[in-house]
Backbone bond lengths (Angstrom), bond angles and torsions (degrees), N, CA, C in turn:
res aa  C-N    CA-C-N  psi(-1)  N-CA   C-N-CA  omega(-1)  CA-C   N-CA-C  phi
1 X - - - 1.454 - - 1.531 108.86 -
2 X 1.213 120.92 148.56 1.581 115.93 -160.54 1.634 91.36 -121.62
3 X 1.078 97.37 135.68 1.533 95.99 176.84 1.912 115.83 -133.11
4 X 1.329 87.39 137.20 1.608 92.57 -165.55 1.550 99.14 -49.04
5 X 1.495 113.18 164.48 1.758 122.19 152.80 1.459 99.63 -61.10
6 X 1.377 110.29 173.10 1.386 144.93 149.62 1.246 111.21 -42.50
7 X 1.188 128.17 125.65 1.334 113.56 158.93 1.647 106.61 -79.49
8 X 1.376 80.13 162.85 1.798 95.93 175.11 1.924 118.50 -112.44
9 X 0.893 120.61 140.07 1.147 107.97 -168.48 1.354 128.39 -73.95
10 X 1.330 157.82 164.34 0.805 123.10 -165.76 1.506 132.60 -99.96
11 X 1.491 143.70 136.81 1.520 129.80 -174.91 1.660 103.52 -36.59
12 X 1.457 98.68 150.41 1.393 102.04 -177.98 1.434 93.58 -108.69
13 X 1.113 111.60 133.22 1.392 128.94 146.59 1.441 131.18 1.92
14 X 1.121 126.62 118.21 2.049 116.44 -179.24 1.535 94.38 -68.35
15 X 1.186 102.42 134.36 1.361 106.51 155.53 1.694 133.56 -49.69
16 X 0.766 146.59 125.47 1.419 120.70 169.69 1.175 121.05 -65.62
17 X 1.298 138.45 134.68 1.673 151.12 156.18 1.530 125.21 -19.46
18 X 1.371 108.22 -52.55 1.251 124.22 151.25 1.986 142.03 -85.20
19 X 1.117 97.76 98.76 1.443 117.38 175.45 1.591 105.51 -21.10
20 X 1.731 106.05 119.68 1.623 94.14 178.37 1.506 117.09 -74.11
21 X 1.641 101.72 -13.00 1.963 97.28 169.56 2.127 98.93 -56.75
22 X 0.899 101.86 -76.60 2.117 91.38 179.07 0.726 135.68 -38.14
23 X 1.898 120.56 5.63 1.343 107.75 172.95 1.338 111.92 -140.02
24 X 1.322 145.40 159.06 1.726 149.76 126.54 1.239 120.66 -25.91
25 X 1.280 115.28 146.14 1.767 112.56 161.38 1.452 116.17 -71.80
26 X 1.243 107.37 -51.19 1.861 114.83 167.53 1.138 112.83 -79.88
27 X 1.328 98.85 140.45 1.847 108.58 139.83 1.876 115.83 -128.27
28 X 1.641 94.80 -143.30 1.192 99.88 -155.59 1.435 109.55 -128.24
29 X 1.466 104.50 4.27 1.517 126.19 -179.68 1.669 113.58 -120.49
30 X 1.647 99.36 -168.26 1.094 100.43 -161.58 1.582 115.45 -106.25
31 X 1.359 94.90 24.07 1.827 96.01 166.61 1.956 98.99 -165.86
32 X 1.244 100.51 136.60 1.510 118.65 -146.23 1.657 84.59 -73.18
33 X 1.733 105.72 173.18 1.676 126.09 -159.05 1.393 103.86 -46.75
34 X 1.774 102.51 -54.31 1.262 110.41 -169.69 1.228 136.94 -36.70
35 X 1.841 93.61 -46.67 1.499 105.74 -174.25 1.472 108.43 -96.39
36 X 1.424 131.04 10.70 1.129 118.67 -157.69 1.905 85.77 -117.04
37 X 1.141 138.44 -18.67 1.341 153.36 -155.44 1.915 107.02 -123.71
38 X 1.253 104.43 -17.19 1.888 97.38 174.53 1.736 107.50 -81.17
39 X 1.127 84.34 172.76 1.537 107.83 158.66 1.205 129.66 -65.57
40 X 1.483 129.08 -14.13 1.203 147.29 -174.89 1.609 108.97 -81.90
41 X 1.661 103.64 -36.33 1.753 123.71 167.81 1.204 123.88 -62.64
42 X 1.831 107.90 -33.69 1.120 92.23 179.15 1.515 127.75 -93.68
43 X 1.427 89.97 -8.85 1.819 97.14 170.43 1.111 136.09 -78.95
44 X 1.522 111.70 -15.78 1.289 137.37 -167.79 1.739 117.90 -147.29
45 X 1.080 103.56 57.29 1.613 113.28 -163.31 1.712 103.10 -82.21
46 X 1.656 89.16 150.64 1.458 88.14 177.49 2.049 98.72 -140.37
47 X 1.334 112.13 160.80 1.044 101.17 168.29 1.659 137.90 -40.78
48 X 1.544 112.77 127.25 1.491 118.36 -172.90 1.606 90.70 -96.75
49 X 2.043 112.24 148.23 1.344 95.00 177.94 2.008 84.60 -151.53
50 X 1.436 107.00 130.82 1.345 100.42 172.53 1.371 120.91 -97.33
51 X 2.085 109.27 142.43 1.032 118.79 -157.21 1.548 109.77 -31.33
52 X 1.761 106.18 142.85 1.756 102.12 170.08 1.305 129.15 48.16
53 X 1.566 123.11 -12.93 1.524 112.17 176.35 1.211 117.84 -39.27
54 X 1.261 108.26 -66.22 1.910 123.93 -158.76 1.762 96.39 -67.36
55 X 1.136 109.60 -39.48 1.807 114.42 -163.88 1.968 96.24 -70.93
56 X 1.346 124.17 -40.94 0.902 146.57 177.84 1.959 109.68 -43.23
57 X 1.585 82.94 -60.87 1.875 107.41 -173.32 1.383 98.35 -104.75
58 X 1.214 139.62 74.92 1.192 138.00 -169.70 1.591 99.37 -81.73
59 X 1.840 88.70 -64.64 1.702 100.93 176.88 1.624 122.80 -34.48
60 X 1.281 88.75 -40.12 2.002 94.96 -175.38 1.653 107.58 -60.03
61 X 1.421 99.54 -51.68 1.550 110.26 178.69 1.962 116.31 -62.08
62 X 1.268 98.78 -18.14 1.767 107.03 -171.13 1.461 93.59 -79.24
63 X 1.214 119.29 -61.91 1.221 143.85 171.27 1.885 114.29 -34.98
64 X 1.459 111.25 -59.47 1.429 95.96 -177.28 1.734 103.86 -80.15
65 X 1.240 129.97 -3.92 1.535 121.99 178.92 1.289 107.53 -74.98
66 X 1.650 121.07 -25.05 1.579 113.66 162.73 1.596 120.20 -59.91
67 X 1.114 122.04 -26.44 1.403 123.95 -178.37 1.644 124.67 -75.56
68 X 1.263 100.39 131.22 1.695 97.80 -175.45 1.892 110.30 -78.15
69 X 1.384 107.74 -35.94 1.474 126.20 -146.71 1.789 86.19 -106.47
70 X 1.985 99.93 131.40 1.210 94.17 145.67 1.575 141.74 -71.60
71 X 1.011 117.35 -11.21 1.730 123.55 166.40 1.654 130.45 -64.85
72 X 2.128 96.32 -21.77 1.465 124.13 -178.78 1.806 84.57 -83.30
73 X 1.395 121.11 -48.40 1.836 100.71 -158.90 1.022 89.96 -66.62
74 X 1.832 118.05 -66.46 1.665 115.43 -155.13 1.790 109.77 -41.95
75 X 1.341 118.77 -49.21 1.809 110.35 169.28 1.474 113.04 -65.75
76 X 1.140 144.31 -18.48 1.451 138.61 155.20 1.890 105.75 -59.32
77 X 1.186 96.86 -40.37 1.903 96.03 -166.67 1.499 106.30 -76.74
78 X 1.515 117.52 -29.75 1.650 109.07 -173.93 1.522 95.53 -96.51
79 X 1.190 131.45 -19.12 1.476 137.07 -177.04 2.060 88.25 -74.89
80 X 1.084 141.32 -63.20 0.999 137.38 -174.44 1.766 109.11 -65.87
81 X 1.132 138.11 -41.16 0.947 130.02 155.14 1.186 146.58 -12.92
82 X 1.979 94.28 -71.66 1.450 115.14 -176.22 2.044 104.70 -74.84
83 X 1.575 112.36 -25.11 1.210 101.06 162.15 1.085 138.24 -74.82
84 X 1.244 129.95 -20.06 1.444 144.29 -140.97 1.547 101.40 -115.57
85 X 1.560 112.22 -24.39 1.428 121.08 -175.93 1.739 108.88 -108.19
86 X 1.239 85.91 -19.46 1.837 99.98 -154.75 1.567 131.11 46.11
87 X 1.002 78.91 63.88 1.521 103.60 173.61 1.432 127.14 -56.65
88 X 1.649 95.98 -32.98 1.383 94.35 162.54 1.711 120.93 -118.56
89 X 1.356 109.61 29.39 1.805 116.96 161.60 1.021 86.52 -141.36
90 X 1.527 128.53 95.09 1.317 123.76 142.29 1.292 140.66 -38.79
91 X 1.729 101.92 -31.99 1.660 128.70 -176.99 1.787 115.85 -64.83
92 X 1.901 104.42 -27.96 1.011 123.09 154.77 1.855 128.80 -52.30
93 X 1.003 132.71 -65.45 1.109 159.11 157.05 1.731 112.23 -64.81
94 X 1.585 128.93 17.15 1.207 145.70 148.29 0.999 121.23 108.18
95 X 0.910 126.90 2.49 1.771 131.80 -160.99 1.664 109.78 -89.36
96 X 1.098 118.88 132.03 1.728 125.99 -149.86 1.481 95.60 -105.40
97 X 1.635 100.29 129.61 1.117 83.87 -169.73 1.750 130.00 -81.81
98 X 1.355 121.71 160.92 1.702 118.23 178.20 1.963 84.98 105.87
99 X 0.999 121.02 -15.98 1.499 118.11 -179.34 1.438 111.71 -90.98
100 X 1.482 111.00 82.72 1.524 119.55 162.44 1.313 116.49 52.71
101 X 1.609 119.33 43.78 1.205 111.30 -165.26 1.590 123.57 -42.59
102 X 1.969 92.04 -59.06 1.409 99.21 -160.91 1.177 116.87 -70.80
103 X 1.577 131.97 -18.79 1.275 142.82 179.74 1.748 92.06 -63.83
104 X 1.087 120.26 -67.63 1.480 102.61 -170.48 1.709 127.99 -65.97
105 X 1.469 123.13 -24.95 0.877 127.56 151.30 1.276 130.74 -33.40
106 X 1.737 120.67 -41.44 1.175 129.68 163.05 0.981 120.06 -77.42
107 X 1.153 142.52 -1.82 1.564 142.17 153.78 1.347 126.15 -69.85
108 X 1.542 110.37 56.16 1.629 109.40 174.60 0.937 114.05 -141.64
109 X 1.075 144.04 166.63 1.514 172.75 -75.60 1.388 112.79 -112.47
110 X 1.807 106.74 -39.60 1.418 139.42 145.28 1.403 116.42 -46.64
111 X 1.087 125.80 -53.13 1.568 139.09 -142.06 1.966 78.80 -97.31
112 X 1.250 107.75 -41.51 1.574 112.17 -162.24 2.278 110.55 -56.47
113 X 1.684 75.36 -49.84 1.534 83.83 178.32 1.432 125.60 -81.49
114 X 1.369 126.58 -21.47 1.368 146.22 139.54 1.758 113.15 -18.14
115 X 1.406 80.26 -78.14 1.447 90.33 162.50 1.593 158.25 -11.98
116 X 2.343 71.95 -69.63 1.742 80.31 160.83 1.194 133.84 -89.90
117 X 1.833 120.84 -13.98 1.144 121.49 156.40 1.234 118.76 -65.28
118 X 1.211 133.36 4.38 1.570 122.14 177.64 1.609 102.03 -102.18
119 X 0.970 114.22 -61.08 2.079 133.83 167.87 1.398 113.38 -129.75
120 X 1.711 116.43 104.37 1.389 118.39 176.76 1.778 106.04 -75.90
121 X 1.426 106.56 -8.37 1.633 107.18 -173.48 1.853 99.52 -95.27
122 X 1.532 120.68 -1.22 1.046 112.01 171.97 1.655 124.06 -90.45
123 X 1.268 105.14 -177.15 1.824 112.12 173.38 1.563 100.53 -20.49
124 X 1.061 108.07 -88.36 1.551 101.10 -165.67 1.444 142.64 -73.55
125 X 1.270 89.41 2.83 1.626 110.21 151.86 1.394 101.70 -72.89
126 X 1.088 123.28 -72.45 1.334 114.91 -175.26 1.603 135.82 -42.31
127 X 1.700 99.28 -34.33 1.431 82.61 151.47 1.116 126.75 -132.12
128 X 1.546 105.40 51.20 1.934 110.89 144.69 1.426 94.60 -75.48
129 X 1.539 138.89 -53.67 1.019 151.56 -122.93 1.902 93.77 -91.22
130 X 1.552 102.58 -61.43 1.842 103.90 147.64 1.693 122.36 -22.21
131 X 1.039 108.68 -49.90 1.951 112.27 -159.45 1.261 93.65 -88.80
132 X 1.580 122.83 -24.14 1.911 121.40 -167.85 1.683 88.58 -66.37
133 X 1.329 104.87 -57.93 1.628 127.26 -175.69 1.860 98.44 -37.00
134 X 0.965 106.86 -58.18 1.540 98.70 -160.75 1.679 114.35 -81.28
135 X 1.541 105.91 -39.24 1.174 121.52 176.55 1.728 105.97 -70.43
136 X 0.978 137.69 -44.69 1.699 122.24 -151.67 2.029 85.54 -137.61
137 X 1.093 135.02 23.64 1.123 140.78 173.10 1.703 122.95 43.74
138 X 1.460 102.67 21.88 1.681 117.46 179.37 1.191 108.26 -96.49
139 X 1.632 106.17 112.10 1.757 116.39 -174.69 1.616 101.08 -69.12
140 X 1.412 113.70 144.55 1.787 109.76 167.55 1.176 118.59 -91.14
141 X 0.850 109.70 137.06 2.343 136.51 -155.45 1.425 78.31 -86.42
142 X 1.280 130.73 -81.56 1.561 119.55 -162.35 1.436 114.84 -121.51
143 X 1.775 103.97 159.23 1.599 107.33 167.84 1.240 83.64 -160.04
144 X 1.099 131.30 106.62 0.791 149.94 116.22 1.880 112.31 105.17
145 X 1.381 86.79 11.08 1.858 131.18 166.20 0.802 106.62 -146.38
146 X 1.812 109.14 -151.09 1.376 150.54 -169.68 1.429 90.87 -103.13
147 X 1.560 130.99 134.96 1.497 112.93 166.71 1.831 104.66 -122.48
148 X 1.094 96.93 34.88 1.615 96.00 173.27 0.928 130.63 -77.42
149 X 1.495 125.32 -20.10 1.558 120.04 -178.01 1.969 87.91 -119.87
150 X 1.583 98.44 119.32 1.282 109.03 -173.77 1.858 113.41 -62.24
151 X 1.509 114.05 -32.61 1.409 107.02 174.01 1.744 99.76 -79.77
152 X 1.214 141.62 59.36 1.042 129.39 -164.38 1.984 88.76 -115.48
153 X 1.067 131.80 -172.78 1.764 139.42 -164.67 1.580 84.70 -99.80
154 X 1.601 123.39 -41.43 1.511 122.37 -144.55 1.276 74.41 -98.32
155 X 1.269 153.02 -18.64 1.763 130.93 -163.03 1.386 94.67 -106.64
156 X 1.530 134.90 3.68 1.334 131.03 -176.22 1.388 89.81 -103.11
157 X 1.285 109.93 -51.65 1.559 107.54 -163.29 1.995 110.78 -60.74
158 X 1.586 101.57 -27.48 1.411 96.64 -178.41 1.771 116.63 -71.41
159 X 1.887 94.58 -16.28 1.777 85.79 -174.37 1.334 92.35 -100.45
160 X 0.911 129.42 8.05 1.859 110.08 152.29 1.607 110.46 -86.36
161 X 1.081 99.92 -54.23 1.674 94.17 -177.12 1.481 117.88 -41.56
162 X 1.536 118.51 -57.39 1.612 133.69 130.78 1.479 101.52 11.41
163 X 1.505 94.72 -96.16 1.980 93.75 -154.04 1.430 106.81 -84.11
164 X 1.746 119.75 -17.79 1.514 83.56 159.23 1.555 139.86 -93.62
165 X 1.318 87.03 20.04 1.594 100.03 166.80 1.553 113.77 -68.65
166 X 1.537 105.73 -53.34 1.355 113.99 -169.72 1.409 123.21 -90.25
167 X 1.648 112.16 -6.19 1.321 125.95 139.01 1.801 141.73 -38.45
168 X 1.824 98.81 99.11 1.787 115.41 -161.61 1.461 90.51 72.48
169 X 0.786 143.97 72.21 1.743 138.84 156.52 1.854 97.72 -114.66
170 X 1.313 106.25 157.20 1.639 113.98 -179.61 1.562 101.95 -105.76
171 X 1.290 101.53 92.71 1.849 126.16 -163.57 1.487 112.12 3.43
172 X 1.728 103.94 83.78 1.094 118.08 -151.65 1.721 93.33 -84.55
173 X 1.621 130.59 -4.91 1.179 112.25 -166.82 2.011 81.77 -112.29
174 X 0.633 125.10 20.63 1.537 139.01 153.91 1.617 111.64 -71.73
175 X 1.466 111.22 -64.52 1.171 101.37 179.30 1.520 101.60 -83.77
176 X 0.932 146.82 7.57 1.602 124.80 -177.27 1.431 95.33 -101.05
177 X 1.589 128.92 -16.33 1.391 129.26 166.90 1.297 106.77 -69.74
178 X 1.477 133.43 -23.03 1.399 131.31 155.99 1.395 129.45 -82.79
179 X 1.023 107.88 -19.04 1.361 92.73 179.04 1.537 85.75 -81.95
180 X 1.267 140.95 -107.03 1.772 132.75 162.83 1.495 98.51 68.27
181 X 1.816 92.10 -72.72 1.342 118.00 -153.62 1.878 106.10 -71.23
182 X 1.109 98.74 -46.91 1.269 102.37 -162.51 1.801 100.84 -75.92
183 X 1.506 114.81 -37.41 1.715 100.69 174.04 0.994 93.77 -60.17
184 X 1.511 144.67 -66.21 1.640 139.19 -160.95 1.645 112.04 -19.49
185 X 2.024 109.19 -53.54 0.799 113.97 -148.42 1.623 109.70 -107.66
186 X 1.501 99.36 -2.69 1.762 107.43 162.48 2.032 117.72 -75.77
187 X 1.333 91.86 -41.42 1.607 124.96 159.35 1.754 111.37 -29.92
188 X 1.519 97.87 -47.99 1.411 104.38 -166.55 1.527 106.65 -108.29
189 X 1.412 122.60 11.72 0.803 123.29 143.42 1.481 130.44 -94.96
190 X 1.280 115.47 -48.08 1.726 114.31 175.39 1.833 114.80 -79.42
191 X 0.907 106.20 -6.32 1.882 121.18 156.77 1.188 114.79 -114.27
192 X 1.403 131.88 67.53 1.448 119.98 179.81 1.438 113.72 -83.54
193 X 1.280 113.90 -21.88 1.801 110.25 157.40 1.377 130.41 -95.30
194 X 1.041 130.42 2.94 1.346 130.42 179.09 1.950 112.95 -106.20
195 X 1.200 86.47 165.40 1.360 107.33 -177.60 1.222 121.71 -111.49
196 X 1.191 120.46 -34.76 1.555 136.61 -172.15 1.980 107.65 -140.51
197 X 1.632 96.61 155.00 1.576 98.07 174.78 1.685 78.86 -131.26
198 X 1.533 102.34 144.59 1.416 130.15 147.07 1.539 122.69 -50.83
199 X 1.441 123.29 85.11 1.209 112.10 171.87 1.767 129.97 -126.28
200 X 1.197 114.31 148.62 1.725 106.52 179.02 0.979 120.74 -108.70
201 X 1.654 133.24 176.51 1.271 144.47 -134.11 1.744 88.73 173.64
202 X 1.800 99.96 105.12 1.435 107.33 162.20 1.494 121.51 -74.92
203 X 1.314 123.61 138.55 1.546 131.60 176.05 1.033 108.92 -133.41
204 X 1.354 106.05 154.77 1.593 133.53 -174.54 1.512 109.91 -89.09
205 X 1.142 108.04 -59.92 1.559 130.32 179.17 1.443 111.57 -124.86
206 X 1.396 113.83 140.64 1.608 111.76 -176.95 1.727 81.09 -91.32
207 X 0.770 164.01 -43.47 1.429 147.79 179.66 1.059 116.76 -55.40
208 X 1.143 134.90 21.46 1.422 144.68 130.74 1.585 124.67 -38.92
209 X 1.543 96.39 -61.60 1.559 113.08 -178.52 1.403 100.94 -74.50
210 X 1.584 109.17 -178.65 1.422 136.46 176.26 1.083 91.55 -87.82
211 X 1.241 127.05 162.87 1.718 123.76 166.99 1.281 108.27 -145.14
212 X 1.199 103.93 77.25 1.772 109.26 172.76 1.542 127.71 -11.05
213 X 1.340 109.01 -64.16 1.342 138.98 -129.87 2.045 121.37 -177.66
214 X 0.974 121.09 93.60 1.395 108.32 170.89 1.326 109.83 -85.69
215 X 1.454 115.96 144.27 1.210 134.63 -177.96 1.958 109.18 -116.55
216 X 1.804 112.62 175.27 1.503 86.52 -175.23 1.684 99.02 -85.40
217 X 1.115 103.97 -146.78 1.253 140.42 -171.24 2.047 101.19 30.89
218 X 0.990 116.40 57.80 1.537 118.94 172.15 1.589 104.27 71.97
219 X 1.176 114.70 33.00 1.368 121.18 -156.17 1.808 101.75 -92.96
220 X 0.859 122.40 132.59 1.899 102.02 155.04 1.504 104.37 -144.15
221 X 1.585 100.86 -175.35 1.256 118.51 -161.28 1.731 88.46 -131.73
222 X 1.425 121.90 118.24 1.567 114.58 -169.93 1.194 88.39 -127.88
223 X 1.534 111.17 175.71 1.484 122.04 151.12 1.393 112.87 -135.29
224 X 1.801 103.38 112.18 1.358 106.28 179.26 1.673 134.33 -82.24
225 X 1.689 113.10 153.19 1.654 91.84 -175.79 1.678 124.18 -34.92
226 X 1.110 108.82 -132.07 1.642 108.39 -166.25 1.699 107.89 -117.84
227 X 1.310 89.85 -25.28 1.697 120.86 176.16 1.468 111.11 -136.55
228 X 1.286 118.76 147.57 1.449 135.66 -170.49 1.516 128.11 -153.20
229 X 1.306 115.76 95.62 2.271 88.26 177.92 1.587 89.04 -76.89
230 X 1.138 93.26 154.54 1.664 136.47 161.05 1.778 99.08 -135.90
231 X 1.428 104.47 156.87 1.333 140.56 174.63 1.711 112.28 -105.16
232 X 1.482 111.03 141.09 1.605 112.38 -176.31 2.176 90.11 -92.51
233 X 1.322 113.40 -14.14 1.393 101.89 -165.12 2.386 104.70 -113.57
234 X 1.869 93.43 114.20 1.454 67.78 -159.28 1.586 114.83 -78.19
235 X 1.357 103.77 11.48 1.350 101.62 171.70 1.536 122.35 -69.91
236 X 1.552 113.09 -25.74 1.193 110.48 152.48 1.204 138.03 -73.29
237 X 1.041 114.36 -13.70 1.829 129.44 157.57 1.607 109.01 -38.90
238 X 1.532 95.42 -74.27 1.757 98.15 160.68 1.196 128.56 1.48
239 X 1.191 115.72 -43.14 1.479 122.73 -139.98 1.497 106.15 -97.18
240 X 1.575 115.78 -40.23 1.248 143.08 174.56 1.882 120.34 -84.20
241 X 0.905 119.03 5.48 1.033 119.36 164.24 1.588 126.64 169.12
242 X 1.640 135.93 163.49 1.290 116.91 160.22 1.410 136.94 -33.66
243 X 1.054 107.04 -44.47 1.611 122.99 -153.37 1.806 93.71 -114.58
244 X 1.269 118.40 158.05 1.338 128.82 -177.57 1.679 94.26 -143.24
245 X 1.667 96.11 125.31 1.773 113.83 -175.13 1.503 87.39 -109.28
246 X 1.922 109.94 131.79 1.216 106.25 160.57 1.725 108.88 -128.53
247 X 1.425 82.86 161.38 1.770 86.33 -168.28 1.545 99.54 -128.72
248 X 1.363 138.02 154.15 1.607 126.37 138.94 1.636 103.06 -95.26
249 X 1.570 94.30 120.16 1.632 119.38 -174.52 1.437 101.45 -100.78
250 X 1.557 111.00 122.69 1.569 120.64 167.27 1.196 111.62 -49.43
251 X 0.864 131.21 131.95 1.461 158.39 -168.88 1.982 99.87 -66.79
252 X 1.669 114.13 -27.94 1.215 109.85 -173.51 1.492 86.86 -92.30
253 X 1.061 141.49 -29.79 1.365 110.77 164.09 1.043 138.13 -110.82
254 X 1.468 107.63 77.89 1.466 114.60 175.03 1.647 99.56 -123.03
255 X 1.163 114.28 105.99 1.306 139.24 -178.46 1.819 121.68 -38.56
256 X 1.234 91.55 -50.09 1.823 115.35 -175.76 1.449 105.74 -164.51
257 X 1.282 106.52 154.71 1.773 106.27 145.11 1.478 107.86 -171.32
258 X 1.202 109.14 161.48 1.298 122.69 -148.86 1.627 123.17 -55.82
259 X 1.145 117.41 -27.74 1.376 132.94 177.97 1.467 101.41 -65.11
260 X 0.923 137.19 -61.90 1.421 169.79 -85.77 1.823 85.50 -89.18
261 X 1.882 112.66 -48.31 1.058 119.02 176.87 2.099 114.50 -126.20
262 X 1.015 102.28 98.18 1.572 100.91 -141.89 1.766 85.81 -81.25
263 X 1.292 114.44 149.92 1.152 148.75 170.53 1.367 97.12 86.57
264 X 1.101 127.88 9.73 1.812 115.27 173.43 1.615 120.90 -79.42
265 X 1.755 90.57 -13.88 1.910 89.60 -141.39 1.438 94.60 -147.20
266 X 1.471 139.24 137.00 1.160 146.65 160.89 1.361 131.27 -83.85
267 X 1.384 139.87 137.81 1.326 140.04 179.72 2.031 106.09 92.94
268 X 1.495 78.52 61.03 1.631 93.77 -176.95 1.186 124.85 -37.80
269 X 1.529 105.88 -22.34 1.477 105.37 -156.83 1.321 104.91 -105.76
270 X 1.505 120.80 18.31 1.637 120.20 -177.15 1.607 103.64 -92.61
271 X 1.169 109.88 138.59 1.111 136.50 159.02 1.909 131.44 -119.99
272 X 1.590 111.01 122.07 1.273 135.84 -164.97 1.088 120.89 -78.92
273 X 1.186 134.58 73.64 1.604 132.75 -150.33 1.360 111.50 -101.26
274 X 1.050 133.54 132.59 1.297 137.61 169.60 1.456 117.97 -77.64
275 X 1.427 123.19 139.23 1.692 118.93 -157.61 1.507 121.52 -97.52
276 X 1.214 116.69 -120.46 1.494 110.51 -168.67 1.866 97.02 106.76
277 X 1.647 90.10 -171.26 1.581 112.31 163.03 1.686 113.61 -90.34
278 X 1.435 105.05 141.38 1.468 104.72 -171.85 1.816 83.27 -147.84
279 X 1.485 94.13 158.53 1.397 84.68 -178.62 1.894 78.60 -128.65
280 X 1.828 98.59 133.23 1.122 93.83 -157.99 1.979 86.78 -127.61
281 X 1.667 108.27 -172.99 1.420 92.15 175.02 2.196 95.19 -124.82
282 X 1.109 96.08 -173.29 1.716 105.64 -171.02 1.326 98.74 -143.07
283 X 1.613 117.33 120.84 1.037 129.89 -175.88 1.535 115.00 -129.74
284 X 1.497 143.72 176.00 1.535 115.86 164.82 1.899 71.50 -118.55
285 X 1.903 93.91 167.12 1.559 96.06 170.28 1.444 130.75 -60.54
């Protein structure tokens, strides 16, 4: 009589890195929440690209590869901007007139990042923090709370702040899919070999973050909101808190940073990082 083996049970599955409460099933790019938000991304990063932007703006992109000088793209990129959106004829792009001009005028892309260096827990934090969500499928952990339990006061208050941000705006997550595009692709020009930049983020309390996982040597495994400034200088880290968190951040997700368009924007040294799990280290200065 022949008798089968044993079965064996079966390997279980890797977990993923990223918590399926932090993320969407969709996004808006070219590699889904999971992989774009683990730990696996940040070790091994590859270009992030949102649907159709670049194919969309070809010209913009034809156009800054003629330029030698970053000072020639960044005035090609806000010079293409303000036409392409009309930024400065609103009446063009629909807006009736006697209807709130100047209030909506200030609702762009400019006004957006302004914003978050002034209050990332305000309006337009909220919807950079909105567009991370839709575009790269990373839910935001906080605004201005805890945003984990969606009937929560702080997860109501962020989707108003949210849509009336983006309420009468001239498809303001249009241009923030360009601008995206265009640091990505200034990025890949003045880093043409690298993958990652070294950057910090002063803290008060490491119980701030999520904390995955501790690892040795001051090591951890976190999960950051959806949006984040960090600084390229850690002496300015200093400044913001006891403790100094450092990470090496993929270069595809670094959202904005301040240089990027020089004389528009103050606090040069901020950098806009897009989140996920990073396994970062904690040091004091």
């Amino acid at each position: 009589m022949t008798r089968n083996p044993p079965s064996r049970p079966a390997p279980l599955a890797p977990q993923p890195s990223l918590p399926a409460t932090a993320r969407l099933p969709l996004n808006r790019c070219n590699l889904p929440p999971v992989i774009v938000g683990s730990l696996t991304f940040q070790r091994h990063p590859v270009p992030l690209e949102i649907d159709g932007v670049r194919t969309f703006h070809a010209k913009l992109f034809d156009g800054l590869d003629q330029l030698a000088t970053h000072a020639e793209r960044a005035q090609l990129f806000t010079d293409y901007m303000t036409a392409h959106f009309c930024l400065e004829a609103l009446e063009e792009a629909g807006l009736m007139p006697g209807r709130r001009k100047k209030k909506r005028a200030n609702a762009n892309y400019l006004r957006m990042v302004r914003g978050w260096s002034f209050d990332s827990d305000g309006r337009e934090g909220a919807v950079l923090k909105h567009w991370v969500e839709t575009r790269f499928g990373l839910l935001a952990r906080h605004h201005g709370g805890c945003l984990y339990e969606p009937g929560s006061e702080a997860y109501q208050r962020y989707l108003v702040e949210g849509a009336k941000g983006l309420y009468a705006t001239n498809a303001l997550e249009a241009q923030l899919d360009l601008l995206y595009t265009y640091c990505q692709y200034e990025l890949s020009r003045q880093h043409p070999a690298e993958n990652h930049l070294t950057l910090y983020r002063g803290i008060n309390r490491f119980d701030e973050h999520e904390v995955l996982e501790r690892r040795s040597g001051q090591r951890y495994r976190v999960l950051l909101n959806n949006l984040n400034s960090f600084t390229s200088e850690r002496e300015r880290a200093d400044e913001f808190g006891d403790y100094i968190l450092e990470a090496a951040v993929p270069l595809a997700k670094v959202f904005f940073y301040n240089r990027l368009l020089p004389g528009l924007l103050k606090g040069e040294d901020e950098v806009v990082v897009i989140g996920g799990v990073y396994e970062v280290g904690i040091s004091t200065f």
